[in-house]
C-alpha positions as CSV (number, residue, x, y, z in Angstrom):
1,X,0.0,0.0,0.0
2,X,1.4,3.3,-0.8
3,X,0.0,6.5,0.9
4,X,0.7,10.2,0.7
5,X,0.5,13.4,2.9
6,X,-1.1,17.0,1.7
7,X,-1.0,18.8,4.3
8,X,-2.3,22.4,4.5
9,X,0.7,25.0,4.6
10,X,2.2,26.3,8.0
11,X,0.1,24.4,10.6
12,X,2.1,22.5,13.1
13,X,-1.4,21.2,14.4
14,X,-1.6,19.7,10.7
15,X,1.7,18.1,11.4
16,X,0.7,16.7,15.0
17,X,-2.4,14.8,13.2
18,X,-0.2,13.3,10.4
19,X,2.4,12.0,13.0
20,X,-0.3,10.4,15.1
21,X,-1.7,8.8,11.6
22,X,1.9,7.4,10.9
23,X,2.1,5.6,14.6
24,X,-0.7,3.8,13.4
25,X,0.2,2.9,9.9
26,X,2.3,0.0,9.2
27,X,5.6,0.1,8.7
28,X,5.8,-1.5,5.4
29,X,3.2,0.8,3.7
30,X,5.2,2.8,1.5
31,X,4.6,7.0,2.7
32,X,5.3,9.8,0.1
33,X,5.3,13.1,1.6
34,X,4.7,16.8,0.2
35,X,7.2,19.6,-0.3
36,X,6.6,21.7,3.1
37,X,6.9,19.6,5.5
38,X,10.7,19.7,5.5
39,X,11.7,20.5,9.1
40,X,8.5,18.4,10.5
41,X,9.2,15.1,9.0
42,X,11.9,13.0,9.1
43,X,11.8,11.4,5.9
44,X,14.3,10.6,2.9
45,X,12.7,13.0,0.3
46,X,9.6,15.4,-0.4
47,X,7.9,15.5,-4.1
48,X,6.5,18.5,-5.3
49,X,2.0,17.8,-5.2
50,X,1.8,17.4,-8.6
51,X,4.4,14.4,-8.8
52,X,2.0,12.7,-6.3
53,X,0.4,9.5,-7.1
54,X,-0.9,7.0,-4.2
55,X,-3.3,4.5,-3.4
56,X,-4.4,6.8,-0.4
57,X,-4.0,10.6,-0.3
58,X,-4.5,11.8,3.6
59,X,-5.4,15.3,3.2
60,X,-4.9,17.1,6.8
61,X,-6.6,20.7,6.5
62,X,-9.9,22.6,5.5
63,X,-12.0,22.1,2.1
64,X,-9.4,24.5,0.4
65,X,-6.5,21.7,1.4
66,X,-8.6,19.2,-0.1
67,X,-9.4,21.2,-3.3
68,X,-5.9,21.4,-3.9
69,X,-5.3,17.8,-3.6
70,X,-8.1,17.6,-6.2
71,X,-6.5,19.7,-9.0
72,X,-3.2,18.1,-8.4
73,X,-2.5,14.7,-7.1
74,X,-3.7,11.5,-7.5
75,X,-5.3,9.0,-5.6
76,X,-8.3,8.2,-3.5
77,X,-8.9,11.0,-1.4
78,X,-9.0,11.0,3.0
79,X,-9.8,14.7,4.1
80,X,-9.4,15.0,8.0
81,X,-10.8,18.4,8.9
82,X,-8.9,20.9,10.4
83,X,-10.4,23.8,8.9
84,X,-13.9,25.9,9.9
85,X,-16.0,24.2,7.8
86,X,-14.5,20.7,6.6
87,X,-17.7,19.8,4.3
88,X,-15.2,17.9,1.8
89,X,-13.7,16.1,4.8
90,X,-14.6,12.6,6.2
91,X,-12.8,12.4,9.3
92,X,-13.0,14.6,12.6
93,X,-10.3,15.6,14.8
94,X,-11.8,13.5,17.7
95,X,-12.2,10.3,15.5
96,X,-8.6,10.0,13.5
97,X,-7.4,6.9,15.1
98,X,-10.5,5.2,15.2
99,X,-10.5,5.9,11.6
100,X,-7.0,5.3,10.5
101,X,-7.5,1.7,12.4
102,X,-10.0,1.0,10.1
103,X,-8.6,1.9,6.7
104,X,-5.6,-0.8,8.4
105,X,-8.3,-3.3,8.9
106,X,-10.2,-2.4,4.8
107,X,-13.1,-1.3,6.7
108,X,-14.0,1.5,4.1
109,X,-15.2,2.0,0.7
110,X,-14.5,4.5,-1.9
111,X,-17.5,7.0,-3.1
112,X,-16.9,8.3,-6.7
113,X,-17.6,12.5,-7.1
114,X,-18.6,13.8,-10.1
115,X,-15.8,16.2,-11.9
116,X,-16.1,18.7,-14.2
117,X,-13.7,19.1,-17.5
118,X,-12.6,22.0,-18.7
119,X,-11.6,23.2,-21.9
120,X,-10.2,26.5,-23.8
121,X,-10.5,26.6,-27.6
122,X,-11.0,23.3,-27.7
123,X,-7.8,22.3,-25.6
124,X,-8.3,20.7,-22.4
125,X,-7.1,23.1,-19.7
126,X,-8.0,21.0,-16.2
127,X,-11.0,19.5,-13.9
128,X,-12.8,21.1,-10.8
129,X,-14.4,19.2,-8.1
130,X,-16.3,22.1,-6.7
131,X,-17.0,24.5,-9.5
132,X,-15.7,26.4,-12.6
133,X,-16.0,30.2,-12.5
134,X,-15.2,32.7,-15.0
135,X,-15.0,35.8,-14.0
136,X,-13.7,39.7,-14.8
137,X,-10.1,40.0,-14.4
138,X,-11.1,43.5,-13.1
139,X,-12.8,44.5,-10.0
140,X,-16.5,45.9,-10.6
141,X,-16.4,45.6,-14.0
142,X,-19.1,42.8,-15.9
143,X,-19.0,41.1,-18.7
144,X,-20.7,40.0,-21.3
145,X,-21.2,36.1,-20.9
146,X,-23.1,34.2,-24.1
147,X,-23.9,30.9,-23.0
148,X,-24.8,27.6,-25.5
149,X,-25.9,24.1,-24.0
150,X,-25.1,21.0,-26.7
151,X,-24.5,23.6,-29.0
152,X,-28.2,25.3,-29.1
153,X,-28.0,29.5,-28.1
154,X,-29.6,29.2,-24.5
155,X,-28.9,33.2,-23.2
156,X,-26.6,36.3,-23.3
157,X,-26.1,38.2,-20.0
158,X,-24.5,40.6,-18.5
159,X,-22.9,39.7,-14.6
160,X,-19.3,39.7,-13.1
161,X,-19.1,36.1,-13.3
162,X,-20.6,32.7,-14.3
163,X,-20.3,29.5,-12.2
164,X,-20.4,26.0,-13.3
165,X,-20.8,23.6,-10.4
166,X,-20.9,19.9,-9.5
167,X,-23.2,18.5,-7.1
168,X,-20.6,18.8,-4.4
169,X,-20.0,22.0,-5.2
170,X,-23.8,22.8,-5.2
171,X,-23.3,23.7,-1.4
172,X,-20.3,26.3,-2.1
173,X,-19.6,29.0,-4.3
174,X,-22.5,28.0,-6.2
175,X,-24.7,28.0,-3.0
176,X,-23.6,31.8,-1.9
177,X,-24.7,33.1,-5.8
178,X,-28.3,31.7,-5.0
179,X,-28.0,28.3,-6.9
180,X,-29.7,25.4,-5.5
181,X,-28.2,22.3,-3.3
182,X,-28.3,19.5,-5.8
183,X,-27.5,16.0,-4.0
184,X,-24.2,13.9,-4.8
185,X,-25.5,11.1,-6.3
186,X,-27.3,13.3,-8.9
187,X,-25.1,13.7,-12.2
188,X,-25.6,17.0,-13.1
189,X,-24.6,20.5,-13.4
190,X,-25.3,23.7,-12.1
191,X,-25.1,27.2,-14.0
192,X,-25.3,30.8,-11.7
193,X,-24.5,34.2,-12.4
194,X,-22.1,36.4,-10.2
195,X,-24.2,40.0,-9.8
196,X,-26.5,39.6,-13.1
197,X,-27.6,42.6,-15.0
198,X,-30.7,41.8,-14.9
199,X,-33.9,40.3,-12.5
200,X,-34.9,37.3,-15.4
201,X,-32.0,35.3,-15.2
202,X,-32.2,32.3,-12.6
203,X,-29.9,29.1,-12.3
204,X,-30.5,26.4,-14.1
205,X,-29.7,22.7,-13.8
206,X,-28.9,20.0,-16.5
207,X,-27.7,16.8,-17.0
208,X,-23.8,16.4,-16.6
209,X,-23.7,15.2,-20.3
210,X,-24.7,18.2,-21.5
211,X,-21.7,20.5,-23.1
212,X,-21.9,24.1,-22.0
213,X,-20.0,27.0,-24.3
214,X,-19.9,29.8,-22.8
215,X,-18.0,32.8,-24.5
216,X,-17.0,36.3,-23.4
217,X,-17.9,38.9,-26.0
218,X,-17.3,42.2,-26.5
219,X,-14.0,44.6,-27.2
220,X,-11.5,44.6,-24.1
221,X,-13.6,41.7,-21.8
222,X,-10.5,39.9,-20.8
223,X,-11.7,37.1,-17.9
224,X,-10.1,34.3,-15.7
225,X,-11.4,30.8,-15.6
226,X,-11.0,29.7,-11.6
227,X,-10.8,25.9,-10.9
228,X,-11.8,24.9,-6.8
229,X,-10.3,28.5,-6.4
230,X,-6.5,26.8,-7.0
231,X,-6.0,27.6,-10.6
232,X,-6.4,30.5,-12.6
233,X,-6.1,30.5,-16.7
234,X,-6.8,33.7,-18.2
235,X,-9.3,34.3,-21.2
236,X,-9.4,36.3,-24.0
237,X,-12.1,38.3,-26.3
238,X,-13.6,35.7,-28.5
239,X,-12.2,32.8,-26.6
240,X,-14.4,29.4,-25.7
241,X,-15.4,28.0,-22.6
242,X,-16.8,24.3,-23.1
243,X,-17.8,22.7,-19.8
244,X,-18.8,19.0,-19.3
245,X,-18.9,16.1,-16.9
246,X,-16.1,14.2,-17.3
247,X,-16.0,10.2,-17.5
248,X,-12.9,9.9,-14.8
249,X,-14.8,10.9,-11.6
250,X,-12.4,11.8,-8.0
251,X,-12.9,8.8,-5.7
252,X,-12.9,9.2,-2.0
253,X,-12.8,6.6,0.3
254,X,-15.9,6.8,2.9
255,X,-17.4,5.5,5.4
256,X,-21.5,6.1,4.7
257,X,-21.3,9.2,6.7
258,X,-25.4,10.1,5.6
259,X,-25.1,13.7,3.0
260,X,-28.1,14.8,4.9
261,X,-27.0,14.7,8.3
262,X,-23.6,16.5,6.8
263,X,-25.6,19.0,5.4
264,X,-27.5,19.5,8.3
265,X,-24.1,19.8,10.7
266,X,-22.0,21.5,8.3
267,X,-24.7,24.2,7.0
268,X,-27.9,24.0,8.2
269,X,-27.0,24.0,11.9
270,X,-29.2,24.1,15.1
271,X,-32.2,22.2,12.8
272,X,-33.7,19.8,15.2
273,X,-36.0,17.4,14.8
Protein backbone atom coordinates (compact mmCIF):
# COMPACT_ATOMS: atom_id res chain seq x y z
CA UNK A 1 0.00 0.00 0.00
CA UNK A 2 1.45 3.33 -0.82
CA UNK A 3 0.02 6.46 0.91
CA UNK A 4 0.67 10.15 0.67
CA UNK A 5 0.50 13.41 2.94
CA UNK A 6 -1.14 16.97 1.70
CA UNK A 7 -0.97 18.81 4.27
CA UNK A 8 -2.26 22.39 4.52
CA UNK A 9 0.67 24.97 4.64
CA UNK A 10 2.17 26.34 7.99
CA UNK A 11 0.13 24.42 10.56
CA UNK A 12 2.11 22.55 13.07
CA UNK A 13 -1.37 21.21 14.41
CA UNK A 14 -1.58 19.68 10.70
CA UNK A 15 1.73 18.08 11.43
CA UNK A 16 0.66 16.68 14.96
CA UNK A 17 -2.44 14.82 13.17
CA UNK A 18 -0.21 13.34 10.38
CA UNK A 19 2.37 12.02 13.04
CA UNK A 20 -0.27 10.41 15.12
CA UNK A 21 -1.70 8.84 11.63
CA UNK A 22 1.86 7.42 10.87
CA UNK A 23 2.07 5.64 14.59
CA UNK A 24 -0.73 3.85 13.38
CA UNK A 25 0.22 2.86 9.87
CA UNK A 26 2.27 -0.03 9.18
CA UNK A 27 5.61 0.15 8.66
CA UNK A 28 5.75 -1.55 5.45
CA UNK A 29 3.22 0.85 3.71
CA UNK A 30 5.23 2.79 1.47
CA UNK A 31 4.62 7.00 2.69
CA UNK A 32 5.27 9.78 0.12
CA UNK A 33 5.28 13.06 1.62
CA UNK A 34 4.68 16.76 0.19
CA UNK A 35 7.17 19.61 -0.32
CA UNK A 36 6.59 21.65 3.10
CA UNK A 37 6.91 19.57 5.47
CA UNK A 38 10.67 19.65 5.51
CA UNK A 39 11.68 20.50 9.08
CA UNK A 40 8.54 18.35 10.55
CA UNK A 41 9.24 15.10 9.01
CA UNK A 42 11.87 12.97 9.14
CA UNK A 43 11.77 11.37 5.86
CA UNK A 44 14.35 10.60 2.85
CA UNK A 45 12.66 13.00 0.31
CA UNK A 46 9.62 15.39 -0.36
CA UNK A 47 7.89 15.49 -4.08
CA UNK A 48 6.47 18.46 -5.25
CA UNK A 49 2.05 17.82 -5.20
CA UNK A 50 1.76 17.38 -8.55
CA UNK A 51 4.42 14.39 -8.77
CA UNK A 52 1.96 12.75 -6.28
CA UNK A 53 0.42 9.47 -7.12
CA UNK A 54 -0.91 7.01 -4.17
CA UNK A 55 -3.29 4.50 -3.38
CA UNK A 56 -4.40 6.75 -0.45
CA UNK A 57 -4.01 10.55 -0.30
CA UNK A 58 -4.53 11.83 3.62
CA UNK A 59 -5.44 15.31 3.24
CA UNK A 60 -4.93 17.11 6.83
CA UNK A 61 -6.64 20.72 6.46
CA UNK A 62 -9.89 22.62 5.46
CA UNK A 63 -11.96 22.08 2.12
CA UNK A 64 -9.40 24.50 0.39
CA UNK A 65 -6.45 21.66 1.44
CA UNK A 66 -8.62 19.22 -0.09
CA UNK A 67 -9.39 21.21 -3.30
CA UNK A 68 -5.91 21.36 -3.93
CA UNK A 69 -5.29 17.77 -3.60
CA UNK A 70 -8.07 17.61 -6.24
CA UNK A 71 -6.45 19.74 -8.96
CA UNK A 72 -3.21 18.07 -8.45
CA UNK A 73 -2.50 14.74 -7.09
CA UNK A 74 -3.67 11.48 -7.54
CA UNK A 75 -5.31 8.96 -5.56
CA UNK A 76 -8.27 8.24 -3.49
CA UNK A 77 -8.92 11.02 -1.44
CA UNK A 78 -9.00 10.97 3.01
CA UNK A 79 -9.76 14.69 4.10
CA UNK A 80 -9.37 15.03 8.05
CA UNK A 81 -10.84 18.42 8.86
CA UNK A 82 -8.88 20.88 10.43
CA UNK A 83 -10.39 23.79 8.87
CA UNK A 84 -13.85 25.88 9.94
CA UNK A 85 -15.98 24.24 7.76
CA UNK A 86 -14.47 20.70 6.60
CA UNK A 87 -17.67 19.82 4.28
CA UNK A 88 -15.16 17.92 1.77
CA UNK A 89 -13.70 16.11 4.79
CA UNK A 90 -14.61 12.61 6.21
CA UNK A 91 -12.76 12.38 9.26
CA UNK A 92 -13.05 14.63 12.64
CA UNK A 93 -10.34 15.63 14.78
CA UNK A 94 -11.79 13.51 17.66
CA UNK A 95 -12.18 10.31 15.53
CA UNK A 96 -8.57 10.01 13.51
CA UNK A 97 -7.37 6.89 15.12
CA UNK A 98 -10.52 5.24 15.21
CA UNK A 99 -10.52 5.94 11.56
CA UNK A 100 -7.01 5.26 10.48
CA UNK A 101 -7.48 1.73 12.44
CA UNK A 102 -10.01 1.02 10.11
CA UNK A 103 -8.63 1.89 6.75
CA UNK A 104 -5.60 -0.76 8.37
CA UNK A 105 -8.29 -3.32 8.92
CA UNK A 106 -10.18 -2.39 4.76
CA UNK A 107 -13.05 -1.31 6.72
CA UNK A 108 -13.97 1.53 4.14
CA UNK A 109 -15.22 2.04 0.67
CA UNK A 110 -14.46 4.48 -1.86
CA UNK A 111 -17.51 6.96 -3.07
CA UNK A 112 -16.87 8.27 -6.66
CA UNK A 113 -17.60 12.54 -7.14
CA UNK A 114 -18.60 13.80 -10.13
CA UNK A 115 -15.82 16.17 -11.90
CA UNK A 116 -16.13 18.70 -14.23
CA UNK A 117 -13.70 19.05 -17.55
CA UNK A 118 -12.60 21.99 -18.69
CA UNK A 119 -11.58 23.21 -21.95
CA UNK A 120 -10.21 26.51 -23.84
CA UNK A 121 -10.53 26.57 -27.60
CA UNK A 122 -11.01 23.34 -27.69
CA UNK A 123 -7.78 22.34 -25.59
CA UNK A 124 -8.25 20.75 -22.40
CA UNK A 125 -7.13 23.12 -19.73
CA UNK A 126 -8.02 20.99 -16.18
CA UNK A 127 -10.99 19.52 -13.94
CA UNK A 128 -12.84 21.07 -10.82
CA UNK A 129 -14.39 19.23 -8.15
CA UNK A 130 -16.32 22.08 -6.68
CA UNK A 131 -16.96 24.54 -9.50
CA UNK A 132 -15.71 26.43 -12.57
CA UNK A 133 -16.03 30.17 -12.51
CA UNK A 134 -15.18 32.73 -15.03
CA UNK A 135 -15.03 35.80 -14.00
CA UNK A 136 -13.73 39.66 -14.76
CA UNK A 137 -10.09 40.00 -14.41
CA UNK A 138 -11.08 43.50 -13.13
CA UNK A 139 -12.78 44.52 -10.03
CA UNK A 140 -16.46 45.92 -10.65
CA UNK A 141 -16.36 45.58 -14.04
CA UNK A 142 -19.08 42.85 -15.88
CA UNK A 143 -19.00 41.10 -18.67
CA UNK A 144 -20.70 40.02 -21.30
CA UNK A 145 -21.17 36.09 -20.95
CA UNK A 146 -23.12 34.21 -24.11
CA UNK A 147 -23.88 30.86 -23.04
CA UNK A 148 -24.75 27.64 -25.51
CA UNK A 149 -25.90 24.08 -24.04
CA UNK A 150 -25.05 21.01 -26.73
CA UNK A 151 -24.51 23.56 -29.05
CA UNK A 152 -28.22 25.27 -29.09
CA UNK A 153 -28.01 29.47 -28.12
CA UNK A 154 -29.61 29.20 -24.48
CA UNK A 155 -28.87 33.18 -23.21
CA UNK A 156 -26.57 36.32 -23.29
CA UNK A 157 -26.12 38.22 -19.96
CA UNK A 158 -24.54 40.60 -18.52
CA UNK A 159 -22.89 39.71 -14.64
CA UNK A 160 -19.35 39.71 -13.09
CA UNK A 161 -19.08 36.05 -13.28
CA UNK A 162 -20.57 32.74 -14.29
CA UNK A 163 -20.30 29.52 -12.24
CA UNK A 164 -20.43 26.04 -13.32
CA UNK A 165 -20.80 23.57 -10.43
CA UNK A 166 -20.95 19.88 -9.53
CA UNK A 167 -23.21 18.49 -7.13
CA UNK A 168 -20.65 18.76 -4.40
CA UNK A 169 -20.03 22.02 -5.21
CA UNK A 170 -23.79 22.85 -5.20
CA UNK A 171 -23.31 23.73 -1.42
CA UNK A 172 -20.26 26.33 -2.09
CA UNK A 173 -19.63 28.96 -4.26
CA UNK A 174 -22.54 28.04 -6.24
CA UNK A 175 -24.67 27.99 -2.98
CA UNK A 176 -23.61 31.83 -1.86
CA UNK A 177 -24.73 33.11 -5.80
CA UNK A 178 -28.29 31.70 -4.96
CA UNK A 179 -27.98 28.25 -6.86
CA UNK A 180 -29.65 25.44 -5.47
CA UNK A 181 -28.23 22.30 -3.33
CA UNK A 182 -28.35 19.52 -5.84
CA UNK A 183 -27.45 15.98 -4.00
CA UNK A 184 -24.23 13.86 -4.77
CA UNK A 185 -25.54 11.06 -6.34
CA UNK A 186 -27.29 13.34 -8.94
CA UNK A 187 -25.12 13.70 -12.21
CA UNK A 188 -25.58 17.03 -13.14
CA UNK A 189 -24.61 20.50 -13.38
CA UNK A 190 -25.33 23.70 -12.05
CA UNK A 191 -25.09 27.23 -14.05
CA UNK A 192 -25.27 30.79 -11.67
CA UNK A 193 -24.48 34.23 -12.41
CA UNK A 194 -22.13 36.42 -10.23
CA UNK A 195 -24.22 40.02 -9.78
CA UNK A 196 -26.45 39.62 -13.11
CA UNK A 197 -27.60 42.56 -14.98
CA UNK A 198 -30.73 41.77 -14.87
CA UNK A 199 -33.89 40.30 -12.54
CA UNK A 200 -34.94 37.28 -15.40
CA UNK A 201 -32.01 35.34 -15.21
CA UNK A 202 -32.23 32.27 -12.58
CA UNK A 203 -29.93 29.13 -12.27
CA UNK A 204 -30.53 26.38 -14.11
CA UNK A 205 -29.68 22.72 -13.76
CA UNK A 206 -28.91 19.95 -16.55
CA UNK A 207 -27.72 16.77 -17.05
CA UNK A 208 -23.83 16.45 -16.63
CA UNK A 209 -23.68 15.23 -20.29
CA UNK A 210 -24.67 18.20 -21.51
CA UNK A 211 -21.70 20.55 -23.13
CA UNK A 212 -21.88 24.08 -21.99
CA UNK A 213 -20.03 26.98 -24.29
CA UNK A 214 -19.91 29.84 -22.77
CA UNK A 215 -18.05 32.76 -24.51
CA UNK A 216 -16.98 36.26 -23.37
CA UNK A 217 -17.94 38.86 -25.95
CA UNK A 218 -17.26 42.17 -26.45
CA UNK A 219 -13.98 44.56 -27.18
CA UNK A 220 -11.54 44.62 -24.07
CA UNK A 221 -13.58 41.68 -21.84
CA UNK A 222 -10.53 39.89 -20.83
CA UNK A 223 -11.68 37.07 -17.91
CA UNK A 224 -10.12 34.35 -15.74
CA UNK A 225 -11.39 30.80 -15.56
CA UNK A 226 -10.96 29.69 -11.64
CA UNK A 227 -10.78 25.94 -10.87
CA UNK A 228 -11.81 24.92 -6.75
CA UNK A 229 -10.35 28.48 -6.40
CA UNK A 230 -6.51 26.76 -7.01
CA UNK A 231 -6.00 27.62 -10.60
CA UNK A 232 -6.39 30.52 -12.58
CA UNK A 233 -6.08 30.51 -16.67
CA UNK A 234 -6.79 33.74 -18.16
CA UNK A 235 -9.32 34.31 -21.24
CA UNK A 236 -9.41 36.34 -24.02
CA UNK A 237 -12.13 38.30 -26.32
CA UNK A 238 -13.60 35.66 -28.47
CA UNK A 239 -12.25 32.78 -26.59
CA UNK A 240 -14.43 29.45 -25.75
CA UNK A 241 -15.44 28.00 -22.63
CA UNK A 242 -16.82 24.30 -23.09
CA UNK A 243 -17.79 22.72 -19.80
CA UNK A 244 -18.81 19.01 -19.29
CA UNK A 245 -18.92 16.14 -16.93
CA UNK A 246 -16.06 14.23 -17.31
CA UNK A 247 -16.01 10.24 -17.51
CA UNK A 248 -12.92 9.91 -14.80
CA UNK A 249 -14.80 10.93 -11.59
CA UNK A 250 -12.43 11.78 -8.04
CA UNK A 251 -12.93 8.83 -5.70
CA UNK A 252 -12.94 9.21 -2.04
CA UNK A 253 -12.82 6.62 0.33
CA UNK A 254 -15.86 6.79 2.93
CA UNK A 255 -17.36 5.52 5.44
CA UNK A 256 -21.48 6.07 4.70
CA UNK A 257 -21.29 9.23 6.67
CA UNK A 258 -25.38 10.08 5.64
CA UNK A 259 -25.13 13.71 3.01
CA UNK A 260 -28.07 14.83 4.95
CA UNK A 261 -27.01 14.73 8.29
CA UNK A 262 -23.57 16.51 6.80
CA UNK A 263 -25.63 19.04 5.42
CA UNK A 264 -27.53 19.52 8.26
CA UNK A 265 -24.09 19.75 10.67
CA UNK A 266 -21.98 21.48 8.26
CA UNK A 267 -24.72 24.24 6.99
CA UNK A 268 -27.91 23.99 8.16
CA UNK A 269 -26.97 23.99 11.88
CA UNK A 270 -29.24 24.07 15.11
CA UNK A 271 -32.23 22.18 12.84
CA UNK A 272 -33.65 19.82 15.20
CA UNK A 273 -36.00 17.39 14.80
Amino acid sequence: MKIAYVVRKDCPRCVNILERIDRILPNDWERVYENGLEGYVNAPEFVDIRDIEADILFIIGGDGTVLRAAQYARGAMMGINMGSLGFLSEVELGKVEDTIFRIVRGEYKFAELMRLEISVNGKMVGYALNEAVIHSDAISKVRNFKLNIDGKFVERTRADGVIVATPVGSTSYSLSAGGPIVMPETRAMVVSYLAPVTLRIRPMVMPSSSVLSINVVGKDNSSVIILDGQREIKVRDGDTVTITGSSKPYRFITFKRDFYTKLREKLLKDVVN
